[in-house]
C-alpha positions as CSV (number, residue, x, y, z in Angstrom):
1,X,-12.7,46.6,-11.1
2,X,-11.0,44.7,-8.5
3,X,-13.3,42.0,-7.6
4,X,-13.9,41.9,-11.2
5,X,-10.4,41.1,-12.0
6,X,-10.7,38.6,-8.9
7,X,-13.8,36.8,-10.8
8,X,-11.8,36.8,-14.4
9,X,-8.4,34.7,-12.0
10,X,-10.8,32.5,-10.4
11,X,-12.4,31.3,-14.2
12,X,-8.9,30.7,-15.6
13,X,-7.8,29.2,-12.2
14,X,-10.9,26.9,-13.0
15,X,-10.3,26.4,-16.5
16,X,-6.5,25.6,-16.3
17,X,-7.4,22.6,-13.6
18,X,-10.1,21.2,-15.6
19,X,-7.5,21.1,-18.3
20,X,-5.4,19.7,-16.3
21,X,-7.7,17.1,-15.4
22,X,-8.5,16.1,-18.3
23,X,-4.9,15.9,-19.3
24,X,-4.3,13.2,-16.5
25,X,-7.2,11.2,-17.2
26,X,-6.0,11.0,-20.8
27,X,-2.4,10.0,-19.6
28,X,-4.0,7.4,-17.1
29,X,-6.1,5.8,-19.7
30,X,-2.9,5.4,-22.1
31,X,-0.8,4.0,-18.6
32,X,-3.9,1.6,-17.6
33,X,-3.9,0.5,-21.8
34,X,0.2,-0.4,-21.7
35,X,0.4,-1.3,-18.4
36,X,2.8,-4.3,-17.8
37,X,5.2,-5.4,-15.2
38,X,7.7,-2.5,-15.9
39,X,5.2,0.0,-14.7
40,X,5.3,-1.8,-11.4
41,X,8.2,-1.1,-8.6
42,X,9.1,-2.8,-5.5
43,X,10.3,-0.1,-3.8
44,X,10.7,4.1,-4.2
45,X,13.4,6.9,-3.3
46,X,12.0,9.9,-0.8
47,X,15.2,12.4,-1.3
48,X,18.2,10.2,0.1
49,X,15.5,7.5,2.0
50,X,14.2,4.4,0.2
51,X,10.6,3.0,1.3
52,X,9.4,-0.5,-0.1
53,X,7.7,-4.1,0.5
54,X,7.4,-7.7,0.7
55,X,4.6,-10.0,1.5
56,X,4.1,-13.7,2.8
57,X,3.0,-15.7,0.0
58,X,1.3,-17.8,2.0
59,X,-0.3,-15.3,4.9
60,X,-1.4,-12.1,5.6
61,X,2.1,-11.1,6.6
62,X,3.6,-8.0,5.0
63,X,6.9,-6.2,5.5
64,X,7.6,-2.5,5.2
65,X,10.9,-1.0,5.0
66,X,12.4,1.9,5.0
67,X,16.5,2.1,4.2
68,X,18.2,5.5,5.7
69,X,21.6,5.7,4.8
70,X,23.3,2.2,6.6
71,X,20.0,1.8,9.0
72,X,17.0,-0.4,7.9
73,X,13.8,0.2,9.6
74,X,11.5,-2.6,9.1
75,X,7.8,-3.0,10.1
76,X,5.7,-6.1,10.8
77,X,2.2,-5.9,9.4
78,X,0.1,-8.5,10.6
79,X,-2.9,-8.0,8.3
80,X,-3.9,-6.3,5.1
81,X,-8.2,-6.5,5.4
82,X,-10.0,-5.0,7.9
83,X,-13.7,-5.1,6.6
84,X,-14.5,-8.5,8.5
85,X,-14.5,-6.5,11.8
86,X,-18.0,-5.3,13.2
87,X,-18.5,-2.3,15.0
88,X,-18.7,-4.5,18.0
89,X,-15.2,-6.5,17.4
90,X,-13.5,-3.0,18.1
91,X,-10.7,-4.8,20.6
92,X,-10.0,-7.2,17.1
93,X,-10.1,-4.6,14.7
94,X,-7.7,-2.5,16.9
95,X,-5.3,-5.2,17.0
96,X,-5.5,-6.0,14.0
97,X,-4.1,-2.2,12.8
98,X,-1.2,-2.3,15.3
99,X,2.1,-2.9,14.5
100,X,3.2,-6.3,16.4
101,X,6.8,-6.1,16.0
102,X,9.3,-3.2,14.8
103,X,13.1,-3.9,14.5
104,X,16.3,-2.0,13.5
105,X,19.1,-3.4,11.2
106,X,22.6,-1.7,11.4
107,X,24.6,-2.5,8.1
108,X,27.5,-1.3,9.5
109,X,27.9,-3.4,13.1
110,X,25.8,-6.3,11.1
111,X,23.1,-6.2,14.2
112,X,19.4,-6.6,14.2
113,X,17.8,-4.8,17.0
114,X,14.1,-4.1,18.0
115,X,12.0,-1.5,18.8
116,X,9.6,-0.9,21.7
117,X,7.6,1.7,20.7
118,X,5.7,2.0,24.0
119,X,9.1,2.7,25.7
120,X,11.0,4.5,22.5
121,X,14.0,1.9,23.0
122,X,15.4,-0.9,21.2
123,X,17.0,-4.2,22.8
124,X,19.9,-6.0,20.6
125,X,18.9,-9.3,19.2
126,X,21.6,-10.9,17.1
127,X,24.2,-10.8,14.4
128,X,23.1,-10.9,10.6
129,X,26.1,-12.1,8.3
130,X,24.1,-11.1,5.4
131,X,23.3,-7.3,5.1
132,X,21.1,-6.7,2.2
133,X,17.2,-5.6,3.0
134,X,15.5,-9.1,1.8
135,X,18.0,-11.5,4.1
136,X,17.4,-9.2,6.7
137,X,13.5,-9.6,6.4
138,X,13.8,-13.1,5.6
139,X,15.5,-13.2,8.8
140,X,13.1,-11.7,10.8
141,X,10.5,-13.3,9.0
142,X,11.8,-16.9,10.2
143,X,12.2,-15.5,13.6
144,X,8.7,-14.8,13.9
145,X,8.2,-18.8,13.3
146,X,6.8,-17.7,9.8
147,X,7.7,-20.5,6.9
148,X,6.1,-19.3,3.6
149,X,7.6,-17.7,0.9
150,X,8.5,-14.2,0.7
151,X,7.6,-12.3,-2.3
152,X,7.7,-8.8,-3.9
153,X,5.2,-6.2,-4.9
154,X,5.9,-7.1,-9.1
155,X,5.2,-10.9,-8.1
156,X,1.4,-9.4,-7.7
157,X,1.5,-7.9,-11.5
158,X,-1.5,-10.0,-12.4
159,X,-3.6,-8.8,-9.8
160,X,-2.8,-5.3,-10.0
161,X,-3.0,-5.8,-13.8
162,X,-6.5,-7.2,-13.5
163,X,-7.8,-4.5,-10.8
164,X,-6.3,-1.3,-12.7
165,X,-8.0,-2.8,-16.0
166,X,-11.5,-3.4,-14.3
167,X,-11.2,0.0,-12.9
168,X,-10.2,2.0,-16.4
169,X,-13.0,-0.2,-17.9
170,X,-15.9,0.3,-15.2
171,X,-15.2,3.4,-14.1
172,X,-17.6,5.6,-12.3
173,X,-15.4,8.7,-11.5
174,X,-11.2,8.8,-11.1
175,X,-9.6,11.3,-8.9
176,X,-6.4,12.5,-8.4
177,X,-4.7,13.5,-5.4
178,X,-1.3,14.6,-4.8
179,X,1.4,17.7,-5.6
180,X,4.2,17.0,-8.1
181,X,5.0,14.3,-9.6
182,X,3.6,11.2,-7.6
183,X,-0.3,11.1,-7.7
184,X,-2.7,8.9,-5.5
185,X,-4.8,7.4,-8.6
186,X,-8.2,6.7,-7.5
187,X,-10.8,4.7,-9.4
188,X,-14.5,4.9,-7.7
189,X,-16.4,1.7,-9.1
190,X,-19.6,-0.3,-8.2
191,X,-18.7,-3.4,-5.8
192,X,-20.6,-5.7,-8.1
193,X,-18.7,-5.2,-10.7
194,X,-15.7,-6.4,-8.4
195,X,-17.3,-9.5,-7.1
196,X,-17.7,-10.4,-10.9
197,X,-14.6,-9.6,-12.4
198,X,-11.5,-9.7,-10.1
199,X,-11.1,-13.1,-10.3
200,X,-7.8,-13.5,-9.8
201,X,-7.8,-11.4,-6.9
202,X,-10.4,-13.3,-5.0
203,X,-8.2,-16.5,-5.8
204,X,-4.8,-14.3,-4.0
205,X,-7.4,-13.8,-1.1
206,X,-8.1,-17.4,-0.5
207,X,-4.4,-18.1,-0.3
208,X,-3.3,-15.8,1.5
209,X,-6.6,-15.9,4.2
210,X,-7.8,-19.7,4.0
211,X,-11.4,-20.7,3.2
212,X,-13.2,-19.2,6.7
213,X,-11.8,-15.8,6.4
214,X,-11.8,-15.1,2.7
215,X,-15.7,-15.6,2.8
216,X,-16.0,-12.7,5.7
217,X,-14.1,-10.4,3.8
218,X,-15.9,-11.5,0.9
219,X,-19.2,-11.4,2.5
220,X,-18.0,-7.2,4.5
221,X,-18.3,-6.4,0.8
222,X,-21.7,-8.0,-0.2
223,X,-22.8,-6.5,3.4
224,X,-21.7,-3.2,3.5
225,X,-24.1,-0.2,2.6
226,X,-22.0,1.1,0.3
227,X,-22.8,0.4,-3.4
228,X,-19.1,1.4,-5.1
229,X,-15.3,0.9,-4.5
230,X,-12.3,2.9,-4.2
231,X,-9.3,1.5,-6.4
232,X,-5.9,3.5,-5.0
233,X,-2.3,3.8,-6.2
234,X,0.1,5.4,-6.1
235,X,1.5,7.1,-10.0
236,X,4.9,8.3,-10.2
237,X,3.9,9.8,-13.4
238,X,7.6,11.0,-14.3
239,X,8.4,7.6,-14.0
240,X,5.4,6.2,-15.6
241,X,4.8,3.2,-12.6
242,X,3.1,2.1,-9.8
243,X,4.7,2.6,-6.3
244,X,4.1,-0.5,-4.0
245,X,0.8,0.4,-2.8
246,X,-2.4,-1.0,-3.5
247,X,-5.8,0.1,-1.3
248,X,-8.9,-1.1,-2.2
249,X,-11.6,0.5,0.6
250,X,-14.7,2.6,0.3
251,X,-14.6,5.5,2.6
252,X,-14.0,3.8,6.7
253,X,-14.2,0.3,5.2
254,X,-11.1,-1.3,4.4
255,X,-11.1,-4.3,2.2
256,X,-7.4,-4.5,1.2
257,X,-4.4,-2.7,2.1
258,X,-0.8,-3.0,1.5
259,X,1.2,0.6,1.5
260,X,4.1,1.9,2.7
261,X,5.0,5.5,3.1
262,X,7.5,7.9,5.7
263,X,4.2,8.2,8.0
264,X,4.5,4.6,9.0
265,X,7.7,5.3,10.3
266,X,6.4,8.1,12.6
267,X,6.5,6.1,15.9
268,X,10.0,5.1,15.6
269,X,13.4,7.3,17.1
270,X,16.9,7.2,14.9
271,X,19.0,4.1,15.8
272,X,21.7,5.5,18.0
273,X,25.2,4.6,16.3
């Protein structure tokens, strides 16, 4: 009688998450059809701590940020492909993932500091007269000898726009992934059908990468053994938009990435006051 019971849980168990499935997969078609650029958000509230982005309009360059009460915590991320690296380019690739430069910006004593993760300290550098999150980064950013234009997550509407669409259109499988309300939407679809269609996301490569690398990355795609592509972002689906994340990768192979989450914040200690 008991493991009978046990068998008659484990069918409705089954049956309620295949409803529930299908339920999202009907709600993300209807998202994907009336997306526009107020489903998109620059940045996202974790309890009382706000995570977010900008990107180099003109480079590879990406900021993260994450605002804690009158601390900003601000990464450096030198590079959003990683596909063009062969097994044998380990020393470039691992490079490439590490975080160059990691600073601290205290609203309330107006002072930019940064981080040395190696020795968990940080160093003073200057004063900023302006205290809100972009002039800080744009501070930073001109620091780092860094002249093109900053821009935010919604500035790439049309891409996302395009990428989502191919995905909802071509579709080989969609997952979901995640508790509550925010889901990690994942669209699974053949690589030739991105070469094709994502146009304008080709065209954001080449200005962001230059002639020379955009064909690697291009070509890491055409090469890999892999036949299909992972599409992944993140759906607050309360909220009915895209948090500022956008991962396009097939299993190890990481074609694109832009992201930002508390786990990128791991390697740093709280600003002492």
């Amino acid at each position: 009688m008991r493991r009978l019971l046990m068998v008659f849980t484990l069918v409705i168990l089954g049956l309620a998450l295949a409803s529930c499935s299908v339920s999202l997969k009907r709600q993300a078609a209807e998202f994907v059809d009336q997306f526009q650029l107020a489903n998109l958000t620059n940045e996202y509230a974790n309890g009382s701590i706000t995570y977010g982005l900008l990107l180099s309009d003109g480079n590879e360059t990406y900021y993260q940020y994450k605002i804690d009460g009158s601390k900003y915590y601000i990464n450096v991320m030198e590079e959003r492909s990683f596909s063009q690296y062969s097994e044998t380019e380990s020393d470039l690739y691992d490079e490439a993932i590490s975080i160059s430069h990691m600073y601290c910006y205290n609203v309330e004593n107006t002072k930019l500091y940064e981080f040395d993760p190696e020795q968990s300290t940080y160093s003073e550098l200057t004063i900023l007269v302006d205290t809100d999150i972009e002039s800080v980064i744009i501070a930073i950013h001109q620091r780092l000898d860094k002249t093109e234009d900053l821009i935010s997550f919604t500035d790439l509407y049309d891409i996302v726009d395009e990428i989502i669409k191919i995905g909802d259109e071509d579709i080989v499988t969609i997952s979901f992934f995640g508790d509550f309300d925010v889901k990690e939407m994942t669209y699974t679809v053949r690589k030739d059908i991105i070469l094709e269609n994502a146009i304008l996301f080709k065209n954001h490569l080449l200005s962001i990468y230059g002639t020379q690398k955009y064909q690697e990355v291009i070509q890491s795609i055409i090469d890999v053994v892999y036949d299909s592509i992972n599409l992944k972002f993140e759906w607050d689906t309360t909220r009915n938009v895209l948090l500022p994340s956008l991962i396009i990768s097939f299993r190890n192979v990481e074609y694109y990435v832009i992201s930002v989450n508390e786990d990128d914040f791991a390697g740093y200690v709280d600003l002492p006051s």
